[in-house]
N, C-alpha and C positions, 0 to 999 in steps of 0.2 A: 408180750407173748411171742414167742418164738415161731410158735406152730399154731397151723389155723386149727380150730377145735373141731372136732366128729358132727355135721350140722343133727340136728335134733330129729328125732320120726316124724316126717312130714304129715301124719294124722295126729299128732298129738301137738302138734306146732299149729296145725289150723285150727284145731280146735280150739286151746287158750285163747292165740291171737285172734280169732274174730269173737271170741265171748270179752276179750278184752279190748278190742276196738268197740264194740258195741255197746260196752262197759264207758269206755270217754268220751262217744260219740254223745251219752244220754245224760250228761256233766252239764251244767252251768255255764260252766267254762263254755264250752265246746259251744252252746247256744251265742252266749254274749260275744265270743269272736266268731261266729260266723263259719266254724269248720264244716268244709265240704269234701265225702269223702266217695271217690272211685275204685271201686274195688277191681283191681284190674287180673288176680287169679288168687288161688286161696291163700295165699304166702305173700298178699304184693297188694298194698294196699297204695291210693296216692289222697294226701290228703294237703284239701286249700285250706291257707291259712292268709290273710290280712295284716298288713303291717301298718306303719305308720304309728310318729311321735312330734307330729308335729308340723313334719316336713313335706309327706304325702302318704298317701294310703294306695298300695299296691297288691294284689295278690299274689300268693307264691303256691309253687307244689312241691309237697313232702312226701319224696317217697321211701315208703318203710316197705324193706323184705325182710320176711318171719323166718328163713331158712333155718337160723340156730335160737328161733325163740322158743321157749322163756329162758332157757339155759343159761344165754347172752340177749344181749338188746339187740332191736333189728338193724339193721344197715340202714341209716339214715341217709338222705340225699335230695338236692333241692336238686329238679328236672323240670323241662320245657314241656310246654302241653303239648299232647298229639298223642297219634294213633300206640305210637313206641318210648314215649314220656321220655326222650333223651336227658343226658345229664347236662345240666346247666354250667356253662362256660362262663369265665370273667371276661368281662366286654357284654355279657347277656342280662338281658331284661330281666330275665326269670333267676336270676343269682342277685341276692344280695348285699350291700356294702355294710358292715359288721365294725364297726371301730371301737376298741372300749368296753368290749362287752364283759360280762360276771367272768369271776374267777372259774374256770373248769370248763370256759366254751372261749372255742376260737374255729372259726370257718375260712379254710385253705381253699382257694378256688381251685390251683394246684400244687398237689403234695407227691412226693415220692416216695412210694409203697416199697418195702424190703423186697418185693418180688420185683423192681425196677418201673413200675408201673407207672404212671404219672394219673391223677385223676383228684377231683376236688374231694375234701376231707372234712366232715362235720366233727371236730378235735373234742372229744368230750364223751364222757362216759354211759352218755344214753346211746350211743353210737358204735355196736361190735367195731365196727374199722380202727376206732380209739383203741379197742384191745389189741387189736395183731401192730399198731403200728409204736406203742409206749410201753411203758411201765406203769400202770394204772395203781393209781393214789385208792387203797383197797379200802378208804374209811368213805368214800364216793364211788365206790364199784357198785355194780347192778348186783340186787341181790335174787337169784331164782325164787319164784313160786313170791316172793314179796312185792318187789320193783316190776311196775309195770308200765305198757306204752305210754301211758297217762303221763310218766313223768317226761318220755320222752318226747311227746309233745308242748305239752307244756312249758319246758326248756323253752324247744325255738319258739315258738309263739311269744315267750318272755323279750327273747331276744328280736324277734320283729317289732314287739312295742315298746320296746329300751329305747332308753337316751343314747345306746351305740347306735341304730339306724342309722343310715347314713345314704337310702334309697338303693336301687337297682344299682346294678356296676355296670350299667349302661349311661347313666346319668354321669352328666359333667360335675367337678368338684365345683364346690361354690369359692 
């Protein structure tokens, strides 16, 4: 995608996203791994997710902003706890090591954004950033008003409990 898209009506973007968070919050799923979710303004949600395959069981935070949701998927991002949820840096506890994972996800701790930017990149199509920064494979593109957060969590949560774990990127290789 060339150009970033028009972000959606911020009342009609909170509204979906929190009937659709509140929708995956009340999942199965969501029960059995343990998601825990901080709602930090109506566009900006951070959600704990648990990893671990084996090796250790860590917590991480996912933060989704809704600015162009449902149009596009939200900006995914693993961030450090605190007052201002910063973005999680390679060398950080709160980022973690991804080796090997499903076709259609790969996590850049840092990537270089057409606008010259440098900053981590969750590669994959639950992820708007995946739109402005490829050519998106259109048979795994988000589909409006269908494709929701759900999948988009579910992804990483897939990949926090994969055979790709590989712990924090603070952790020494073995």
């Amino acid at each position: 995608m060339s150009a970033l898209p028009a972000k959606s009506d911020p009342e009609i973007a909170q509204v979906v996203f929190e009937s659709d968070l509140d929708a995956a919050m009340r999942t199965s799923r969501a029960e059995r791994c343990g998601w825990v979710i901080t709602r930090v303004s109506p566009l900006v949600a951070i959600v704990e997710m648990r990893s671990g395959n084996g090796l250790e069981s860590k917590n991480y935070f996912v933060k989704l902003e809704a600015d162009w949701y449902n149009q596009f998927p939200p900006r995914v991002t693993f961030v450090a706890p605190g007052t201002s949820w910063p973005e999680a840096v390679a060398g950080s506890r709160w980022l973690p090591r991804l080796d090997n994972v499903q076709p259609g996800f790969a996590l850049h701790p840092s990537y270089t954004y057409p606008d010259g930017s440098a900053r981590q990149l969750i590669c994959s199509s639950i992820n708007i950033e995946y739109y402005w920064t490829h050519e998106p494979d259109m048979t795994k593109a988000w589909v409006p008003g269908t494709t929701t957060l759900m999948w988009t969590l579910a992804v990483v949560q897939d990949e926090l409990l994969g055979a790709g774990y590989r712990g924090s990127s603070d952790a020494l290789d073995s």
